[in-house]
C-alpha positions as CSV (number, residue, x, y, z in Angstrom):
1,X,0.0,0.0,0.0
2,X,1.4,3.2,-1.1
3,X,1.9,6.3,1.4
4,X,-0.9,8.1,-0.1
5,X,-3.4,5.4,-0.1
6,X,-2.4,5.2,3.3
7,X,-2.8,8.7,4.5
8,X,-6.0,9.0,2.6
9,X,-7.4,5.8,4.3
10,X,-6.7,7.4,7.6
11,X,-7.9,10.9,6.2
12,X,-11.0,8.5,5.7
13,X,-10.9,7.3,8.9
14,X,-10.6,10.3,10.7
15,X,-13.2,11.7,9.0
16,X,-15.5,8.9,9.9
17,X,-14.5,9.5,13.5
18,X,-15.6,13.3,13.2
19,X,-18.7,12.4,11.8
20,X,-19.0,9.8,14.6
21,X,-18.5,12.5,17.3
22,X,-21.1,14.6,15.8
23,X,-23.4,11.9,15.6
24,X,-23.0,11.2,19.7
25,X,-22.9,14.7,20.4
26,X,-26.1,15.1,18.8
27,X,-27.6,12.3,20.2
28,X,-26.1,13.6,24.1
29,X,-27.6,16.8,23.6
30,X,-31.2,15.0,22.6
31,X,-30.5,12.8,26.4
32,X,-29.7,16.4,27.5
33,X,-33.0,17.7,26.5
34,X,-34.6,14.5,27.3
35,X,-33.0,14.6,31.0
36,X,-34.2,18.2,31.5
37,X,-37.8,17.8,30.4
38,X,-38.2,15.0,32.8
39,X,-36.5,16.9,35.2
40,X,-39.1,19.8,35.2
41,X,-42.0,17.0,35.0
42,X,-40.7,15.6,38.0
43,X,-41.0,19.5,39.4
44,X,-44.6,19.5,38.5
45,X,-45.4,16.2,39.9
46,X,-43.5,17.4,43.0
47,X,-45.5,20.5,43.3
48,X,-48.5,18.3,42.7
49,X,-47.6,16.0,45.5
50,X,-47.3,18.8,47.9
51,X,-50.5,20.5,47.1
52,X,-52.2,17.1,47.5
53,X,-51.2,16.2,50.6
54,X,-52.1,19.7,51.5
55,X,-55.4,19.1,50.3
56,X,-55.4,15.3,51.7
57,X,-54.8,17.1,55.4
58,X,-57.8,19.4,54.8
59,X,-60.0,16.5,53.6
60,X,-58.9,14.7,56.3
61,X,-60.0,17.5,58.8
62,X,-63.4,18.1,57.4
63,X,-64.0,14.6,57.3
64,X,-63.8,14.2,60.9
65,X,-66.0,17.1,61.7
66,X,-68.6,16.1,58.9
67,X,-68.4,12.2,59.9
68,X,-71.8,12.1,61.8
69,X,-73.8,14.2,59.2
70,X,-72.8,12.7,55.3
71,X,-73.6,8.9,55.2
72,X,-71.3,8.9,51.6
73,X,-68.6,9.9,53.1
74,X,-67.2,6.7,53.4
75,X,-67.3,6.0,49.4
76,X,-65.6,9.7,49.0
77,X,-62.7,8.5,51.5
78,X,-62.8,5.3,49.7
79,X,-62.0,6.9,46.4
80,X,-59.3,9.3,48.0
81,X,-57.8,6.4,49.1
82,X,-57.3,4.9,45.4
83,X,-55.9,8.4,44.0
84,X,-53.3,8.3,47.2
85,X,-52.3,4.9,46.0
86,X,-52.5,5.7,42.5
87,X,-50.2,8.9,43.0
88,X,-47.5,6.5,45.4
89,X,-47.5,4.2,42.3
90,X,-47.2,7.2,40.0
91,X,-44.2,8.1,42.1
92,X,-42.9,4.7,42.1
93,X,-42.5,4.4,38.8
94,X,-40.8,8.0,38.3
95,X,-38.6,7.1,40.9
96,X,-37.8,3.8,38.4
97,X,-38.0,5.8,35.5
98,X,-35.4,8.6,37.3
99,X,-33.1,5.7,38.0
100,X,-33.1,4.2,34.1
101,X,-32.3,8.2,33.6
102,X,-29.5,8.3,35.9
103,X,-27.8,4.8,34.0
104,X,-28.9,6.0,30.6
105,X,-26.7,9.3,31.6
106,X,-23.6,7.3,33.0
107,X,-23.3,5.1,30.4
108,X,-23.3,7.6,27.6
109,X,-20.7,9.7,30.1
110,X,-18.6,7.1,30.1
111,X,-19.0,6.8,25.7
112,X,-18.3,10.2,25.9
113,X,-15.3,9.4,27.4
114,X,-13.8,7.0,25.0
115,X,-14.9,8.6,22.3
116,X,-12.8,12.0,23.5
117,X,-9.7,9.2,24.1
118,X,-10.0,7.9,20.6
119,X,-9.6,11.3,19.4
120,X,-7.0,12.1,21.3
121,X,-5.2,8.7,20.1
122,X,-6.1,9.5,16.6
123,X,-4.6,13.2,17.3
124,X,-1.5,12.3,18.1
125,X,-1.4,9.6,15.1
126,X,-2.6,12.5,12.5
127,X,0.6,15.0,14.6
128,X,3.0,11.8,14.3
129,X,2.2,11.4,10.2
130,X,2.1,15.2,9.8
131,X,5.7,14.7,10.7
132,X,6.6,11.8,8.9
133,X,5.6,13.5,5.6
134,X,7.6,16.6,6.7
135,X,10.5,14.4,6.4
136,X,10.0,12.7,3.5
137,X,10.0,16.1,2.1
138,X,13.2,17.0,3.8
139,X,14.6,13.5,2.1
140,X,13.4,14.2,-1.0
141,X,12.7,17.8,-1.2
142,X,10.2,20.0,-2.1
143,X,10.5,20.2,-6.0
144,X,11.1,16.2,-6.4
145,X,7.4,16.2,-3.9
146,X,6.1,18.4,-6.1
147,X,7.0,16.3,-9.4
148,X,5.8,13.2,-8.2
149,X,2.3,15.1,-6.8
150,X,1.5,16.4,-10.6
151,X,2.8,12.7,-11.9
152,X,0.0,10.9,-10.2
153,X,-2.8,13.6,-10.8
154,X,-4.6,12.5,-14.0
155,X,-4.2,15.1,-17.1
């Protein structure tokens, strides 16, 4: 394999490792977004919580007081009940759903990682054949370079 084919392979190949990089980066900037949008849902649901328990306290209170007088009451704290439950599921499974988050995010971290090592090894390969061909011109010079350049470029 002649020099040339051999530099343009790894022109190739560094070229498919930038378009690699951009590829991840813009698939960790989608988990980016991704990560912040559940991050403010789980604000909402937060807030949510809080203002139901708020409201689960009041119930509660007027419940007491009201517990002689409404005979239905017992089917309204029935159904109460279920939403209570169905909210400590609902947080459950954000609290799953936070933790698949939380891998998703360490595992492309650590992608992220190799990826910026590969470049770095493929840095210093592209520095260490930069100066290889420097040599070979200071071998053979520039003008002979030159000649056998416009000898392989078709007429």
């Amino acid at each position: 394999m002649e020099e040339k084919e051999m530099l343009e392979l790894l022109l190739q190949k560094v070229t498919d490792l930038e378009l690699g990089l951009k590829e991840q980066k813009e698939h960790n900037a989608v988990v980016a977004k991704d990560l912040k949008e559940q991050k403010e849902h789980n604000a909402a649901v937060a807030k949510d919580l809080k203002e139901q328990k708020a409201y689960n306290a009041a119930f509660a209170k007027d419940l007491k007081e009201q517990k002689t007088q409404v005979a239905g009451s017992t089917k309204e704290l029935k159904d109460q009940k279920e939403h209570y439950l169905a909210m400590a599921q609902d947080i459950k499974e954000l609290k799953e759903d936070q933790l698949i988050i939380k891998q998703a995010v360490l595992e492309t971290n650590r992608i992220v990682k190799n990826i910026k090592t590969n470049i770095e090894n493929l840095s210093d390969q592209v520095s260490q054949l930069s100066e290889d061909q420097k040599s070979v011109r200071e071998i053979l010079g520039d003008h002979e370079v030159a000649i056998r350049t416009l000898r392989r470029k078709p007429v």
